[in-house]
C-alpha positions as CSV (number, residue, x, y, z in Angstrom):
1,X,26.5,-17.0,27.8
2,X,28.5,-13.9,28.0
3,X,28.2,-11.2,25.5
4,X,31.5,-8.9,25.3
5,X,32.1,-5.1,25.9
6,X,31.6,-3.9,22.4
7,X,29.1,-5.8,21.3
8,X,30.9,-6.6,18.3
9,X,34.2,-8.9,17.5
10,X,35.9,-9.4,14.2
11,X,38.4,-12.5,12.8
12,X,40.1,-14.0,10.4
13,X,40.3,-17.5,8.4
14,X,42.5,-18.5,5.2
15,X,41.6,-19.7,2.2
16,X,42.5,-23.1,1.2
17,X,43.6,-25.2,-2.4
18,X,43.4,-28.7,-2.3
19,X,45.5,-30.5,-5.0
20,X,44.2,-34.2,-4.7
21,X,42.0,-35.6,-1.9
22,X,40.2,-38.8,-0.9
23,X,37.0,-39.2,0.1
24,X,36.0,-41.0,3.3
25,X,32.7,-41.5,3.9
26,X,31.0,-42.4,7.4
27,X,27.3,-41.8,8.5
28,X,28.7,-39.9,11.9
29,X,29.8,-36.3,10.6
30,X,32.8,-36.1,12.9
31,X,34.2,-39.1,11.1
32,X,33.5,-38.3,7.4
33,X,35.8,-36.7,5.4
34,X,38.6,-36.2,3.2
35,X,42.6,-36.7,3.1
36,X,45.5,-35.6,0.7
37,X,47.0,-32.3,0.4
38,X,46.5,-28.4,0.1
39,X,48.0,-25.2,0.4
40,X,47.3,-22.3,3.1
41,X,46.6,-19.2,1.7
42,X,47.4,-15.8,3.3
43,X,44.0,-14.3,1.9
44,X,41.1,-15.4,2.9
45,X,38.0,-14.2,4.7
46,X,37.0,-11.7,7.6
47,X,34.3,-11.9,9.4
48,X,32.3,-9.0,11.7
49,X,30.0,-10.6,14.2
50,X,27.5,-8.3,16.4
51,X,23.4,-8.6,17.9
52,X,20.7,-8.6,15.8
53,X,18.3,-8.0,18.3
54,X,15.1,-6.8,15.8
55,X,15.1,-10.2,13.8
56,X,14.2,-13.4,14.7
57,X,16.9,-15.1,12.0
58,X,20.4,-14.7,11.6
59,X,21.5,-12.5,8.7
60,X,24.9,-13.0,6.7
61,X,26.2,-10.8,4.2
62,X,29.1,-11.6,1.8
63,X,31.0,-8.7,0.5
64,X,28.1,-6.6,1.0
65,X,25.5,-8.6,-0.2
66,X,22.9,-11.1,1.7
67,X,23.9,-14.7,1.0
68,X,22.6,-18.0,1.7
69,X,25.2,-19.5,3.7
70,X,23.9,-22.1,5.2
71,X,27.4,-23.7,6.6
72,X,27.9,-20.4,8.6
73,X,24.3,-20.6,9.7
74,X,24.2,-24.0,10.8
75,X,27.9,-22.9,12.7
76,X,25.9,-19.7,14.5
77,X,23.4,-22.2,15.3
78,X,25.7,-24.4,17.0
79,X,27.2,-21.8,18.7
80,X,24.6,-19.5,20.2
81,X,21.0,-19.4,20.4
82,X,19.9,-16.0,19.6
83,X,20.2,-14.1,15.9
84,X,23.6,-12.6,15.2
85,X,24.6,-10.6,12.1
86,X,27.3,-12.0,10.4
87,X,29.5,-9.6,7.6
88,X,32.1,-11.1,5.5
89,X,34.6,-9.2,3.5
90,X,36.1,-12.3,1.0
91,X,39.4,-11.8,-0.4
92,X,39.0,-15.1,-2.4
93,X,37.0,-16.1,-5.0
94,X,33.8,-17.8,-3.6
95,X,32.3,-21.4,-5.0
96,X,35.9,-21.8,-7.0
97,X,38.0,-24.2,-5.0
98,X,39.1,-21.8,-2.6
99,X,37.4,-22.6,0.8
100,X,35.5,-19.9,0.6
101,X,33.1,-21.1,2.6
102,X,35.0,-23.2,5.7
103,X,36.7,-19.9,5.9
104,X,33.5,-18.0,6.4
105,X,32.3,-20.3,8.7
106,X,35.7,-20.5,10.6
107,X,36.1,-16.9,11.0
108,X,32.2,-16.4,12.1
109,X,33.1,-19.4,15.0
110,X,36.3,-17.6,15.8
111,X,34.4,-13.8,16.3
112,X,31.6,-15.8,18.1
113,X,34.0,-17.2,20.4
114,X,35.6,-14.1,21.1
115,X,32.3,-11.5,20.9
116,X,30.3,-13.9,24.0
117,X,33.5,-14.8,25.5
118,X,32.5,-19.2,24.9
119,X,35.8,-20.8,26.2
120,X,36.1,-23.1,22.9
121,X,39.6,-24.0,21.9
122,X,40.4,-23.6,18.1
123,X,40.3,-27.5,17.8
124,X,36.8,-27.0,19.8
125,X,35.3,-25.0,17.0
126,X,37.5,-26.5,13.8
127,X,35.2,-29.6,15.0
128,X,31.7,-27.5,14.6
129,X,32.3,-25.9,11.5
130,X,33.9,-29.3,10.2
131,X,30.1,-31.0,11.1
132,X,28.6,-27.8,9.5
133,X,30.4,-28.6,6.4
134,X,29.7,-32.2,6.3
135,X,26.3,-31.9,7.0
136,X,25.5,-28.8,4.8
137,X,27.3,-30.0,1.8
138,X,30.0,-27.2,2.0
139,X,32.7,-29.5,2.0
140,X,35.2,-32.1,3.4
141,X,38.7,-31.4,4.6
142,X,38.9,-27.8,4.3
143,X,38.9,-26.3,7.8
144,X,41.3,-28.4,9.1
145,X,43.8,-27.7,6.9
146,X,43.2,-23.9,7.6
147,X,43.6,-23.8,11.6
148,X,46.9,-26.0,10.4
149,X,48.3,-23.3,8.0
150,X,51.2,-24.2,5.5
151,X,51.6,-26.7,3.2
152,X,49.0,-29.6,4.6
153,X,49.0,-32.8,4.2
154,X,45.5,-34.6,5.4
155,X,46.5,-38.3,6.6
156,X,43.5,-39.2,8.5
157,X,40.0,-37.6,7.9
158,X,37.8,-35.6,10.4
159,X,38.7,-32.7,13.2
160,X,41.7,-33.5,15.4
161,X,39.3,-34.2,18.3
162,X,38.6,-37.6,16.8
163,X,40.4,-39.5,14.1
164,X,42.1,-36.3,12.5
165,X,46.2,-36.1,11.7
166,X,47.7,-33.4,9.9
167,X,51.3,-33.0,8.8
168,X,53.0,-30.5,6.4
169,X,55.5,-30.3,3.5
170,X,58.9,-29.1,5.2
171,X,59.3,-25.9,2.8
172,X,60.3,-22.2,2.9
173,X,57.3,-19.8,2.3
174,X,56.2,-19.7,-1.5
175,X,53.9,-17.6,-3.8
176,X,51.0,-19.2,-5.8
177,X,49.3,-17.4,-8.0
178,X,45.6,-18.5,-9.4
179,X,43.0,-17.6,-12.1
180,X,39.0,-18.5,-11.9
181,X,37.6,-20.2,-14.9
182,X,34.1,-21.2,-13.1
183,X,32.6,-23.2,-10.2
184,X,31.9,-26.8,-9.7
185,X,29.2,-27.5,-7.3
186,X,31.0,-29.9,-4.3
187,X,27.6,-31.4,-3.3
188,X,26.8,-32.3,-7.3
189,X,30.6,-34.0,-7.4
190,X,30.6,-35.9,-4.2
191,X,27.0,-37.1,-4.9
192,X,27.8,-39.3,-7.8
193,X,29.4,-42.3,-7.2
194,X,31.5,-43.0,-10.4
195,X,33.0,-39.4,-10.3
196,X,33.8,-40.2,-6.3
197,X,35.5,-43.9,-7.8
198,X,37.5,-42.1,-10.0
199,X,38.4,-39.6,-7.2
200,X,39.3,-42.0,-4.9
201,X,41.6,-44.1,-7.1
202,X,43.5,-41.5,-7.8
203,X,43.5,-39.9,-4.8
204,X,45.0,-42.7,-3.3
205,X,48.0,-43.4,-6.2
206,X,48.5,-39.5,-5.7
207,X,49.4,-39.7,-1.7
208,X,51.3,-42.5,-2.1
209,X,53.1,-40.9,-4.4
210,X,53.8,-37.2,-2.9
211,X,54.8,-39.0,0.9
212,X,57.4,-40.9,-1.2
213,X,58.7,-37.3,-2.0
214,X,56.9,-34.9,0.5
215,X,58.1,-31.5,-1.9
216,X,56.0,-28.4,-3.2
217,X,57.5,-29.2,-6.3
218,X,56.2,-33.0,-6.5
219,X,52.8,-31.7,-5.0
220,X,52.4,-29.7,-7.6
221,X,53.3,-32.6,-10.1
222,X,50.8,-35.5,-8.3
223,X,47.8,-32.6,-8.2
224,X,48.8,-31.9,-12.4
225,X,48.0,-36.0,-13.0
226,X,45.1,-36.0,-10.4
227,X,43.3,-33.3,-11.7
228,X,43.7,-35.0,-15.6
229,X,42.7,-38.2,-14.1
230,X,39.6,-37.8,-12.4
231,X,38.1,-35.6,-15.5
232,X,37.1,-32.4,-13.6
233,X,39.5,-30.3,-15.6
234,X,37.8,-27.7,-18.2
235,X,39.0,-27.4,-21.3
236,X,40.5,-23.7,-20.5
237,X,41.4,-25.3,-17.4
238,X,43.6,-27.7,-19.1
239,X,44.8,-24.9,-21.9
240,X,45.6,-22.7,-18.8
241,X,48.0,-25.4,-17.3
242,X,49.8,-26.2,-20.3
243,X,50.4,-22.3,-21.2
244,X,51.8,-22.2,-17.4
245,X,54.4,-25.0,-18.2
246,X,54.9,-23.7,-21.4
247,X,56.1,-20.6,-19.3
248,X,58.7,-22.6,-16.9
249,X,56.5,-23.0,-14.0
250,X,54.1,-25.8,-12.1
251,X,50.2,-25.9,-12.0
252,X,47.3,-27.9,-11.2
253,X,43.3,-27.6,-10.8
254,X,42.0,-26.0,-7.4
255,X,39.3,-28.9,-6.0
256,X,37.1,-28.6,-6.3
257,X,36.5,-25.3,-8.8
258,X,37.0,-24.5,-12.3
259,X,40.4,-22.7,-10.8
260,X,44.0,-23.3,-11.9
261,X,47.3,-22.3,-9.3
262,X,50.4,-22.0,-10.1
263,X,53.8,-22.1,-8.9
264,X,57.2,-20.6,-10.3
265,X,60.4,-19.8,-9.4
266,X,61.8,-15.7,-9.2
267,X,63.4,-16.1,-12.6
268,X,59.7,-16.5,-14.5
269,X,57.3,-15.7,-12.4
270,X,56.2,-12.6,-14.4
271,X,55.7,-15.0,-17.3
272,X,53.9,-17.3,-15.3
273,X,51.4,-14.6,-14.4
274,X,51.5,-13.4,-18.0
275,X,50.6,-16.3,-19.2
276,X,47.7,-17.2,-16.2
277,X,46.1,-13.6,-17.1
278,X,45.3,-14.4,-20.6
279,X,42.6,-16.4,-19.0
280,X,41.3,-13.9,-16.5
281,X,42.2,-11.9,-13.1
282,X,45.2,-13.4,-11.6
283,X,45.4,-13.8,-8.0
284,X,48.4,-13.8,-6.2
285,X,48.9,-15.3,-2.8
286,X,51.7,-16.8,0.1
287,X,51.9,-19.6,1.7
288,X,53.7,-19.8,4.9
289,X,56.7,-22.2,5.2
290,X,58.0,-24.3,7.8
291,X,61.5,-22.6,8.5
């Protein structure tokens, strides 16, 4: 294992919204997982790697502050075999439906990768933090969807290495703009089987319906009624999205987080935001197009 130069490396991971999803499950990690469709952030998360020679554990920090991460630390674990310090700068709200924490994990693997010089492809270490998620509860779908980039739709769960297959809605770059409401534990969610009925039924009406109409406008549209079906949606959540219409634009619930997005075009965006920041801090994002 070779360690770089400096000692320390730093990268990059988006952040992530998934409008409706389907869960597949499968007792081998690699093959359990999730399909349906999200969008690519431009914010997301960095991550600063270096030696941690005087502990015997691996220490990560989020914004500052010592977390318990435990998909980046199963990741490291995967990765190398001595204790790293891992600092994350988050530019996206964390446990809120903004893969907060496959990007944290994805940007550690990619700094790893580069700081002791591993040789893993990014479809080499999408794979580990993918098991990481799985196994750790972080998540299901996530990561691939942010080494894709875009506008991603997830036809076939797991990495690309195995059963994976990843397309994208043909579109011109957009702005989304989100507010947090509150968090919605993914491990509590996935763990109980009528919610995960419900999800799945849904889920499945929902892709059916956007590849009939593969647009950002009908995404938007399928993720409104899946988020109302599958009775995640808060009360403010619900209030937030209707005051967003009300306003001339699109919006839906970020999965899986109290979190509401939101589309529009140039001639109400400011109202869209207006209307998004009576309900707290508005975050305001791109997503890259296609052409």
């Amino acid at each position: 294992m070779m360690k770089s130069e400096t000692d320390i490396a730093t990268a990059f991971a988006p952040g992530h919204i998934t409008g409706f999803f389907i869960i597949h499950e499968n007792k081998d990690p690699l093959l359990k997982g999730t399909t349906g469709c999200g969008l690519v952030l431009d914010k997301g998360v960095t991550s600063t790697v270096s030696l941690f020679p005087n502990s015997e554990d691996t220490k990560i920090c989020l914004n500052g502050s010592p977390v318990d991460a435990r998909v980046t630390a199963h990741l490291v674990k995967s990765l190398v075999d001595i204790p790293i310090w891992v600092s994350s700068v988050a530019e996206i709200p964390v446990g809120s439906g903004f893969g907060a924490s496959a990007a944290g994990a994805l940007s550690t693997g990619y700094a790893l990768n580069e700081l002791f010089s591993l040789g893993f492809s990014q479809n080499d270490i999408v794979e580990k933090v993918h098991v990481a998620e799985v196994l750790e509860g972080g998540g299901l779908g996530d990561v691939e969807a942010q080494a894709y980039g875009g506008a991603v739709i997830r036809k076939a769960p797991g990495p690309l290495t195995t059963t994976g297959k990843l397309d994208r809605i043909a579109c011109t770059s957009f702005e989304v703009h989100c507010v947090t409401l509150g968090s919605i534990p993914t491990k509590e969610v996935v763990a109980n089987p009528a919610t995960v009925d419900r999800i799945n039924k849904s889920g499945r009406r929902s892709m059916k319906k956007l590849l009939a109409c593969p647009t950002v406008e009908n995404f938007m549209k399928v993720s409104r009624d899946f988020s109302l079906e599958v009775g995640l949606l808060s009360g403010k959540g619900e209030d937030a999205i209707e005051a967003v219409e009300s306003s001339g634009g699109l919006a839906s619930q970020a999965m899986l987080g109290d979190s509401i997005f939101a589309i529009s075009d140039n001639n109400c965006r400011e109202a869209v935001i207006e209307s998004l920041e009576e309900f707290g801090n508005v975050m305001s994002s791109w997503v890259s197009g296609t052409y």
